[in-house]
C-alpha positions as CSV (number, residue, x, y, z in Angstrom):
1,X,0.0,0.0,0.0
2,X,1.1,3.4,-0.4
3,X,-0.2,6.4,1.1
4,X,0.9,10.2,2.0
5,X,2.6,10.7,5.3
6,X,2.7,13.5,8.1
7,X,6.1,14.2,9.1
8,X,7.0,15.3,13.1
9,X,10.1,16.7,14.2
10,X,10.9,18.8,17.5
11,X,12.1,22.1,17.9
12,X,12.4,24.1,21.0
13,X,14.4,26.4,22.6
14,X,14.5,24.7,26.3
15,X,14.6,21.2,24.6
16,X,17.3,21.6,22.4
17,X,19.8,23.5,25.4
18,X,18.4,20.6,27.7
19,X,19.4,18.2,24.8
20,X,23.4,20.0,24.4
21,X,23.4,19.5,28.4
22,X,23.1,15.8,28.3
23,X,26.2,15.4,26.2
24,X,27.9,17.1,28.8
25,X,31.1,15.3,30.2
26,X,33.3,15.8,33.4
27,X,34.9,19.0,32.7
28,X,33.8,19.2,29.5
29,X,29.8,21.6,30.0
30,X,28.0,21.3,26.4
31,X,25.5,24.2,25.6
32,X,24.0,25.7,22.4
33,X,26.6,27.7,20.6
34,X,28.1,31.0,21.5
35,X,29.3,33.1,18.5
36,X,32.0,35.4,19.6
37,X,33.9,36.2,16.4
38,X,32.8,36.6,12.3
39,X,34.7,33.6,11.8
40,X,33.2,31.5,14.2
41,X,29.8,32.8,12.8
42,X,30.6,31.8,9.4
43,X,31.7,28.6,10.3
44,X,28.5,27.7,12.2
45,X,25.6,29.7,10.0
46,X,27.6,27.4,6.8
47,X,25.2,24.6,8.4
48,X,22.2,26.3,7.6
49,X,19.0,28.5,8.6
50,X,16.7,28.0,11.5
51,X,19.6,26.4,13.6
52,X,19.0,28.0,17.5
53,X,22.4,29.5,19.0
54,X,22.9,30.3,22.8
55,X,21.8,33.8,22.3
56,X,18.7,35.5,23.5
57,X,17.4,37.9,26.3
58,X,15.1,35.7,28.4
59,X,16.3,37.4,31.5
60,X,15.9,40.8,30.9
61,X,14.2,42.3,27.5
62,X,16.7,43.6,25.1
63,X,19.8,42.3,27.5
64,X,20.9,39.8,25.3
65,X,23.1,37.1,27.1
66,X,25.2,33.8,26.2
67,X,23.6,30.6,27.5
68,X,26.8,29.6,28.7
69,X,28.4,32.8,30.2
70,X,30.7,33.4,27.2
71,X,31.4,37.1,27.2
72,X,29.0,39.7,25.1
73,X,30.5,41.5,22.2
74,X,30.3,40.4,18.9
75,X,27.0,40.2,17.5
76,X,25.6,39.2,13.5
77,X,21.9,40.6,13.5
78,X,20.5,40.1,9.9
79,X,19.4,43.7,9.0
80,X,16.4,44.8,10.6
81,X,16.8,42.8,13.8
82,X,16.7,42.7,16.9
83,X,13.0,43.9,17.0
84,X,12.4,43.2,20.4
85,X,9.3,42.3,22.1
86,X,6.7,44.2,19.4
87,X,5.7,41.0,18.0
88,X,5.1,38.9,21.0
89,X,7.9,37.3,22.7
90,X,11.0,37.3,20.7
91,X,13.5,35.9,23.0
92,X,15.8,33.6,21.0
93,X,17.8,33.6,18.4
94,X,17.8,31.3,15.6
95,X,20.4,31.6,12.7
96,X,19.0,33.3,9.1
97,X,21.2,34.1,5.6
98,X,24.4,33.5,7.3
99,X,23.4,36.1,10.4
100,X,21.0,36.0,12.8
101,X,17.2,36.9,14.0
102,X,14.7,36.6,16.7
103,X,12.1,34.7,17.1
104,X,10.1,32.7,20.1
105,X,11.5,30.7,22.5
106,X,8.7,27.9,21.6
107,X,8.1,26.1,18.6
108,X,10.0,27.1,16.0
109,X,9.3,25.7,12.7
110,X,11.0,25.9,8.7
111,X,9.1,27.6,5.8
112,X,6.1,24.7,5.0
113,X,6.1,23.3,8.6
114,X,3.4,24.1,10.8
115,X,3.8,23.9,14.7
116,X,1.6,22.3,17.1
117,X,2.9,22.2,20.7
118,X,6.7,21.4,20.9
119,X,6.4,19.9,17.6
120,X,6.8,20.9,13.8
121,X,4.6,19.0,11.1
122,X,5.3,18.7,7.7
123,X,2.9,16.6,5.6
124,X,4.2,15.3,2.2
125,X,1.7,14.6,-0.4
126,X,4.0,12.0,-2.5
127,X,2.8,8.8,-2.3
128,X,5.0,5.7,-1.3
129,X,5.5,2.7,0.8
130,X,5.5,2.5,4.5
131,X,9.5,2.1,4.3
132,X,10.3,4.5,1.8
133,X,7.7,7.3,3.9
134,X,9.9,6.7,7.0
135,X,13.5,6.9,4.9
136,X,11.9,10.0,3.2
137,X,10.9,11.5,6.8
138,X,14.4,10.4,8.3
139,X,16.5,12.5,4.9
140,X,14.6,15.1,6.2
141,X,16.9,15.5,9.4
142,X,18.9,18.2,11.0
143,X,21.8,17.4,13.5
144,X,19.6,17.2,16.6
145,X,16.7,17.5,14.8
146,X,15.6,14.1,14.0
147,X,12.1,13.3,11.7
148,X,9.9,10.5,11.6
149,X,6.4,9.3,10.2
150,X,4.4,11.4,13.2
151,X,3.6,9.9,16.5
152,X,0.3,10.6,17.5
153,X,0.3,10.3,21.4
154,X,-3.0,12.1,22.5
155,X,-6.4,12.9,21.4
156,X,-5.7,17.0,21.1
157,X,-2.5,16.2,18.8
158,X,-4.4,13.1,17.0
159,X,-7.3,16.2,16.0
160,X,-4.5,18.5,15.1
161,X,-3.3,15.9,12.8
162,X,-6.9,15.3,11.5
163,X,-7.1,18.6,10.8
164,X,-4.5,20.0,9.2
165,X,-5.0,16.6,6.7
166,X,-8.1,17.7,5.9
167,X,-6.6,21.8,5.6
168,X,-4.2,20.7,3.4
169,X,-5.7,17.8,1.2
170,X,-9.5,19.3,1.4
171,X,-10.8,15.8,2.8
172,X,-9.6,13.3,4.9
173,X,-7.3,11.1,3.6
174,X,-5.2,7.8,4.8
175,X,-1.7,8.7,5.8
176,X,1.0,6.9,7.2
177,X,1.4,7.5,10.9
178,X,4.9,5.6,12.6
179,X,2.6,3.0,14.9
180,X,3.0,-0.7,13.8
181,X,4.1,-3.9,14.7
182,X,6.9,-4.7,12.4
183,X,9.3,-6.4,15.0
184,X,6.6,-8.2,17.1
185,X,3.1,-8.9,16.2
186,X,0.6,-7.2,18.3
187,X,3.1,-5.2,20.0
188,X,2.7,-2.0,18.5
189,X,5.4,1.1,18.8
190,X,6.3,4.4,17.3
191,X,9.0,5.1,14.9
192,X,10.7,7.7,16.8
193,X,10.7,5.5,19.7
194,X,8.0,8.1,21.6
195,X,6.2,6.1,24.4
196,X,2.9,4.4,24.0
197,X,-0.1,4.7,25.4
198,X,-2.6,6.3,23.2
199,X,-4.4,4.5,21.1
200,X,-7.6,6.1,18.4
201,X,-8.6,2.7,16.6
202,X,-11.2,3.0,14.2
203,X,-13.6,0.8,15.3
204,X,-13.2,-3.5,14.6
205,X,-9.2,-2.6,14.2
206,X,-6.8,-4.0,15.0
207,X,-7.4,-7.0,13.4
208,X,-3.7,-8.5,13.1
209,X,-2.1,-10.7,10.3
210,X,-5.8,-12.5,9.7
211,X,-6.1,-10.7,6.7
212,X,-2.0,-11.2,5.6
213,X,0.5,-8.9,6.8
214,X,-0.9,-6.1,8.6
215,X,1.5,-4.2,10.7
């Protein structure tokens, strides 16, 4: 069978410093990156756009601050930025066009993704396989941004995805989600490796390998 697929990634501000802190080791503190010269800025913005640095003014508005103490000097604002708090809360700084600009400290999402939560969606109307969907969603990654066929794992964010199917498509349509059984039959997982516990079977489902393979 082949169907569309919604894509889920995560992207936050708290997450991803909370993420750099767990690859701490003895002596050795990992945060998100201070920028404290042009060539250090050109090194790290050659990765790409949307990438969060350790920049931002959380404490205090407009008292910008390394999340790891490094000194304040240097700064590469893209023109037009900082804009402060005008537009809502613009605490963070994300990397844009080799430079920098603001943006929230939430969810913070690539052009075509949409944000729900602590999450960013993308759904991709190509049709293919349940393998090649999930290899599709997985080339999609950023260092410490992996994607994965979407795991649905409550009612609010199983509507969300509901919906913005039926946004985007104009009906409702089947998609591949990343539940299934493809290790152990019955035992059903996410792709992504999220925990289970929600489940939103249409009714008489699941109905196992009865039917031939059905994971």
């Amino acid at each position: 069978m082949s169907a569309p697929g919604t894509i889920k990634v995560r992207y936050n501000y708290h997450a991803a410093e909370q993420h750099c802190q767990s690859l701490s080791e003895r002596g050795r503190p990992a945060h998100l990156v201070s920028i404290l010269d042009e060539e250090e800025n050109q090194f790290v913005t050659h990765y790409g756009n949307d990438l969060w640095i350790g920049y931002n003014d959380l404490d205090v508005e407009g008292v910008y601050t390394w999340i790891d103490g490094s000194p304040v000097g240097y700064e590469g604002w893209a023109p037009g930025f900082p804009v402060g708090d005008a537009y809502g809360n613009q605490d963070c700084i994300v990397t844009y066009k080799r430079m920098w600009k603001e943006c929230s400290g939430q969810t913070y999402c690539p052009r075509s993704w949409l944000a729900f939560k602590d999450n960013c969606y993308l759904l991709v109307r190509e049709t293919k396989n349940y393998h090649a969907a999930e290899q599709h969603c997985q080339s999609l990654s950023e260092r410490g941004r992996p994607a994965h066929l979407v795991s649905i794992l409550d009612e609010e964010e199983n509507q969300f995805v509901a919906q913005y199917t039926k946004t985007v498509l104009g009906q409702y349509e089947v998609l591949w989600i990343g539940f299934n059984d493809l290790d152990v039959e019955g035992v059903y997982t996410w792709k992504d490796g999220s925990p289970v516990g929600y489940e939103s079977w249409k009714p008489g489902y699941p109905v196992g390998d009865a039917h031939g393979d059905q994971d």
